[in-house]
C-alpha positions, 0 to 999 in steps of 0.5 A, spaced: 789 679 327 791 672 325 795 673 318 798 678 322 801 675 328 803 669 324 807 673 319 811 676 326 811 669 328 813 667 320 818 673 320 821 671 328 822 664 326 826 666 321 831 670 324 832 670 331 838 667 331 841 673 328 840 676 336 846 672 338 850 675 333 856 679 335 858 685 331 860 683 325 863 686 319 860 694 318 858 694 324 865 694 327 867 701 325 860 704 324 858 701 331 863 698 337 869 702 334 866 708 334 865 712 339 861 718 337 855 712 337 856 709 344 852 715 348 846 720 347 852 725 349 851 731 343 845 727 339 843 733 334 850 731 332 847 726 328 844 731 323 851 733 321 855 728 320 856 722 316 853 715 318 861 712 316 865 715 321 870 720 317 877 715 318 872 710 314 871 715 308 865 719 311 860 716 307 853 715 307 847 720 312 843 717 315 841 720 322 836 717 324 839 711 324 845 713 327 840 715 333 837 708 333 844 705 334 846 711 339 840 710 343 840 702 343 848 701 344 847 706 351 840 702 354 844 695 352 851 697 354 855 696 349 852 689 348 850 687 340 843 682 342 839 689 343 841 691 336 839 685 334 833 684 337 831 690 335 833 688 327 829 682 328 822 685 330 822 691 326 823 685 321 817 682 323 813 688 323 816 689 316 813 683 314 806 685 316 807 691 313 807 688 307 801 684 308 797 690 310 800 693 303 799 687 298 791 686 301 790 693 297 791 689 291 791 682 292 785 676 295 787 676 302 789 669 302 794 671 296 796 678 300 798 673 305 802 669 301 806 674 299 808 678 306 810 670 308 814 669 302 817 676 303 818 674 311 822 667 310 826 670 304 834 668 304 836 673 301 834 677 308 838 675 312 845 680 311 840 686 312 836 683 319 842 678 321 848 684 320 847 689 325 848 696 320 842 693 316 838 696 320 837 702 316 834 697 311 828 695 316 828 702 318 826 704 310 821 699 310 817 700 316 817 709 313 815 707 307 810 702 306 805 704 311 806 712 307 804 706 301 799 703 303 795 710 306 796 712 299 793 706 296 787 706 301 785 713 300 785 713 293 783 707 292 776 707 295 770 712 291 772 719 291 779 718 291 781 724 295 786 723 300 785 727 306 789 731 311 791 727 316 794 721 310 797 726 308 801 729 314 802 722 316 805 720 308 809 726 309 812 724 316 813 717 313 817 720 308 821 724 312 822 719 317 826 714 310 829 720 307 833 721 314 834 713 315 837 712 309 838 715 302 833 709 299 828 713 302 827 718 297 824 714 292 817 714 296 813 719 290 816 715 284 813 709 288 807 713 289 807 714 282 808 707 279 801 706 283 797 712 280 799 709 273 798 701 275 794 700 280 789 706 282 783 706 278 781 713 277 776 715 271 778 722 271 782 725 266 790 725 267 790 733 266 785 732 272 789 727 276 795 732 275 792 738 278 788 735 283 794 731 286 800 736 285 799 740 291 801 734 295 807 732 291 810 739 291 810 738 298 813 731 297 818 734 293 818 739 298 821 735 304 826 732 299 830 738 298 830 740 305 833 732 306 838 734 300 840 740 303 841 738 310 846 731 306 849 737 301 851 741 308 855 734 310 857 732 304 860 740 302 863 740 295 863 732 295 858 732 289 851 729 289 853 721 291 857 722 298 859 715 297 866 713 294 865 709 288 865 702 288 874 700 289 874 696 282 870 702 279 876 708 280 881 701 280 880 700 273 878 708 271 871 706 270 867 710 265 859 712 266 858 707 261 862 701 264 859 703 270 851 702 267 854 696 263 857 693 269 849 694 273 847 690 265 851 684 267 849 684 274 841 683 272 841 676 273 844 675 278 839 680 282 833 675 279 836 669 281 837 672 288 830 674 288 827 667 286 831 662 287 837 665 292 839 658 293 846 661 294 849 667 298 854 671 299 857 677 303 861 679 299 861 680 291 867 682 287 871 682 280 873 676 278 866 673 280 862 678 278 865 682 271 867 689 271 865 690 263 871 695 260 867 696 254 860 692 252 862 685 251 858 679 251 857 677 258 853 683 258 847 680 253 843 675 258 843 682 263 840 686 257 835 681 255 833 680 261 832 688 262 828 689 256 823 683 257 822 685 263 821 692 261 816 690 256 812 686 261 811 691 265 808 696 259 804 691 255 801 688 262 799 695 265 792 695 263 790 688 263 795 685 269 796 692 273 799 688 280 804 684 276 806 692 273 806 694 279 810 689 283 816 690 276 815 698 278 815 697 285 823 692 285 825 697 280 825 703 284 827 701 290 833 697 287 835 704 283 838 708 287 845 702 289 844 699 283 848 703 279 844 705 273 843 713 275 850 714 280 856 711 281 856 707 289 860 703 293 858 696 292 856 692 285 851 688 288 849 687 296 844 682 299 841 687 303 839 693 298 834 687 295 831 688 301 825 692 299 826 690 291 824 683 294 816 685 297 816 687 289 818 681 286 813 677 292 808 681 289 808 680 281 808 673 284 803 673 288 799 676 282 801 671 277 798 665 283 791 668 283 789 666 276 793 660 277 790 658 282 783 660 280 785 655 275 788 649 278 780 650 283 776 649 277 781 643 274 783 640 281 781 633 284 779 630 291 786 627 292 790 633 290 785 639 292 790 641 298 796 640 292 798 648 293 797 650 301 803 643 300 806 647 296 806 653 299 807 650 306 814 646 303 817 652 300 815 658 307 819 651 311 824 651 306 826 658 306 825 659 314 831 653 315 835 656 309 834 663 313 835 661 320 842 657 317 844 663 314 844 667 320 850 664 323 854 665 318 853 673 321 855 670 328 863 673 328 867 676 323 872 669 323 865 665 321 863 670 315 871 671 313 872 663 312 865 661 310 866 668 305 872 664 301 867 658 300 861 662 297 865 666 293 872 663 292 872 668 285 871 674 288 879 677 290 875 681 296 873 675 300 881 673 300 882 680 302 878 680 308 880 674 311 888 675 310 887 682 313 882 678 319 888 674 319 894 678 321 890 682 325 890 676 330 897 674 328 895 667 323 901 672 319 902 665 315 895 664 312 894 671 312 899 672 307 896 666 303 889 669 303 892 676 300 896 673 296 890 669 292 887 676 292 893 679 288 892 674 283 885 674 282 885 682 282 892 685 282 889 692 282 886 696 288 892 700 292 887 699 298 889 691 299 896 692 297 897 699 303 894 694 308 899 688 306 904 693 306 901 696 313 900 689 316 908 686 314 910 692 318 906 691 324 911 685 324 916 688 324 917 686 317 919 692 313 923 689 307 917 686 305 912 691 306 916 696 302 915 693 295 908 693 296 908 701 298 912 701 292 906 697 289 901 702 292 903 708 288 904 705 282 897 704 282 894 709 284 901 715 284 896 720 288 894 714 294 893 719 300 896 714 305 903 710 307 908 715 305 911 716 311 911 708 314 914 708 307 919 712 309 920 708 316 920 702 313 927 705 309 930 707 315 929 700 318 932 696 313 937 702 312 935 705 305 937 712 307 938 717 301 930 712 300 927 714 306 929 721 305 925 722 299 920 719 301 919 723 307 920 728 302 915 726 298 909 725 304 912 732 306 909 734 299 903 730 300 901 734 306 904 730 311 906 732 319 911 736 318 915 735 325 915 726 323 917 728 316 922 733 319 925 728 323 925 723 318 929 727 314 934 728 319 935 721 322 935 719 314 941 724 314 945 723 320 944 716 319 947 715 312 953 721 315 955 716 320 954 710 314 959 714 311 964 716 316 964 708 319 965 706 311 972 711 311 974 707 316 972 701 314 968 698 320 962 694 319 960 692 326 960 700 327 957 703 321 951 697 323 952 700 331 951 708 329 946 706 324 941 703 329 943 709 335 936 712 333 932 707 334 930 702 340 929 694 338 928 697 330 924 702 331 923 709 330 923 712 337 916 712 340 912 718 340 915 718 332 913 710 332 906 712 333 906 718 329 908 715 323 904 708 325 897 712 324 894 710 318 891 715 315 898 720 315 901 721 308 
């Protein structure tokens, strides 16, 4: 009982500040500003929809955990502290989890270590501290207990796994499945196992037959998983996420994509081992976006094949160290951008459960190390590990427990953003954007304007530029970055009717008619567009009339007759102001 109430304690010391947190960052658009998550009203909806809300892109299926926040935001009433709280102690049974995990293969004084190590990691603190990463700890807490079963069935005599294992593997593994897309990875887990750590003498032909019922219904429950995603997801491909922006920016091939995930490789190892430094938010230029092969991408693919080959040469002789390489691989798969294409480069919280696995080939390397430092030790520095243990278990807790307030509100996260990762042009993005949307407009501009210049390729930053200057009524220069926008990409699927507007604010008449005509093409409300080819009409018809006569002060008179204080009528105002029309 006690390794398992300290690791809890362990794990709660760590991160209950993240309880006081605000909604920050995701958890704005998938949670306070959505409404379909704010009561159990049509809760069944949950397994046709997607977990993004569809103005956001609709990415992502995750039901499960949509009615995790359904349920925690109608019993807190809006309030953010019990989706934290909720975090914070799934993340405290997470770690005592992993201890009942390693203990299947690990002394119990090094399953212990392991789990505390696991339960004070840094690298954590996006997935506990941030309200959405709650499908992180949700994955965790399906999928270990379905691991650790595995392994105590078929790791004592006979090896049989038992009917009632097997009906709680396969609710585990559908419960991770529907909690994130990451969970489908349990069987290639299951397998990892059965060639690391399980000893079973018979032969594998035997083990094959014996063990294939069970992973046919495995598979089973996955296609059933894959067909529910597939009917959300209709004629959107297999992934249901929209590629990483820089990835599409940048026309990235399938094979700059993998070499980008090569040159991503230290930083992952750095993470899990030493994640002295964090950030929210990581971008190109800071982390490469390879355009071919290129020698920034050597230590990644050094690192890859050393830690493949560690793997396969220490499978008989070191089976837990190959067994915790297998267990970060495959849980780092499927967001890493080596088998699809995903939204990210790199996130702190996808290292969630890949971190156990770097914890376990730890804890494997300090059984002989410690057995060592015993038959050599003296009577003064008998106690010189549990020191050591003790100073970094302290260390990583403080450095946690820090961490977390940085994910109090989204000003702290912007502003500490730029100083963790000053390089990556995202961090500016998502402060200028914060900016303006609380009226600082001068630093704002400032922060888009070092975005642009570290990375002047993505339409998304330069339409929301745009869109923010004519929220301030400043159609000249929002005009240009419109114009930027379809440069970049000229099948942008926003703006073109706010272009439209913004040209007849400044009286570009012949202008805003083609571009009204252009968003007609696109697929545009036909009635705005139909009226602001008319306004654009009428106004350069009275331009030219009051021309004739040579009349400035009227030709500016009869220009503005349509708007009201410079803008377009009010129901056309909001029509047009709605960013997702063409």
């Amino acid at each position: 009982m006690w390794p398992a109430l300290s690791l809890a304690l362990l794990a709660i010391a760590a991160s209950v500040r993240g309880i006081f947190n605000e909604f920050t960052y995701d958890d704005r658009p998938v949670i306070l500003d959505n409404p379909s998550m704010h009561d159990l009203h049509g809760w069944w909806r949950a397994f046709a929809t997607s977990y993004w809300p569809q103005n956001w892109g609709g990415d992502g299926y995750r039901p499960l955990t949509v009615l995790a926040f359904k349920l925690e935001f109608a019993l807190s009433g809006g309030s953010p502290m019990v989706v934290h709280t909720v975090n914070v102690m799934l993340y405290a049974l997470s770690a005592v989890l992993a201890f009942y995990l390693a203990r299947r293969f690990l002394p119990v004084w090094c399953a212990w270590v392991v789990a505390a190590l696991f339960a004070v990691h840094p690298v954590h603190v996006e997935a506990v501290a941030n309200g959405v990463g709650q499908s992180e700890l949700l994955v965790a807490v399906f999928m270990l207990p379905a691991l650790t079963l595995y392994l105590r069935d078929r790791m004592r005599d006979g090896g049989v796994l038992t009917s009632r294992t097997i009906a709680a593997i396969a609710l585990f593994y559908g419960a991770a499945c529907f909690s994130k897309e990451h969970g489908i990875m349990l069987p290639a887990l299951l397998i990892a196992a059965e060639l690391t750590v399980i000893a079973d003498a018979s032969p594998f032909r035997e083990r094959v037959r014996r063990l294939r019922p069970f992973y046919l219904g495995l598979t089973a429950i996955a296609l059933a998983f894959l067909a529910a995603r597939s009917r959300v997801f209709a004629g959107q491909g297999i992934v249901g996420f929209q590629p990483f922006q820089p990835f599409a920016s940048l026309g990235s091939s399938s094979t700059d994509r993998i070499l980008t995930a090569i040159g991503v490789v230290p930083d992952w190892i750095r993470l899990l081992y030493w994640p002295a430094h964090l950030s929210s938010e990581y971008s190109p230029p800071d982390t490469e976006i390879a355009q071919g092969p290129s020698v920034s991408q050597l230590p990644g693919l050094v690192l890859l094949i050393a830690i493949v080959a560690i793997g396969l040469i220490l499978r008989r002789k070191k089976p837990t160290v190959s067994f915790g390489i297998a267990f970060a691989a495959i849980t780092l798969l499927p967001s890493s951008n080596f088998l699809v294409t995903t939204g990210i480069v790199l996130a702190e919280r996808t290292l969630f459960l890949p971190s156990l696995g770097a914890m376990i080939v730890l804890g494997a390397l300090l059984v002989p190390a410690v057995a060592a430092w015993n038959a050599r030790r003296t009577k003064t520095l008998r106690f010189a590990p549990q020191l050591l243990c003790g100073v970094v278990l302290l260390t990583g807790a403080i450095r946690s427990e820090r961490r977390a307030k940085v994910w109090h509100d989204n000003d702290t996260l912007f502003r500490n953003a730029i100083v963790d990762s000053p390089g990556g042009y995202r961090t500016h993005y998502m402060l200028g954007s914060w900016l303006f949307q609380h009226r600082q407009m001068r630093e704002g501009e400032e922060q888009y304007k070092i975005a642009l210049k570290l990375f002047p390729y993505d339409p998304y930053m330069t339409f929301n530029l745009a869109e923010r200057y004519r929220e301030f009524g400043l159609c000249k220069p929002a005009i240009p970055f419109y114009r930027w926008t379809w440069g970049l990409d000229p099948n942008f699927p926003m703006g073109r009717t706010q272009l439209a507007n913004c040209l007849l604010e400044v009286g570009q008449y012949d202008s805003a008619k083609i571009a009204a005509l252009g968003a007609l093409k696109a697929g545009g409300p036909v009635r705005i567009t139909h009226r602001l080819i008319q306004l654009a009409d009428s106004s350069r018809a009275a331009g030219h009339s009051a021309a004739k006569k040579n009349d400035t002060a009227s030709v500016a008179t009869v220009a503005r007759v349509p708007t009201v204080g410079g803008k377009l009528p009010d129901p056309l105002q909001k029509a047009a102001g709605k960013g997702g029309a063409p």
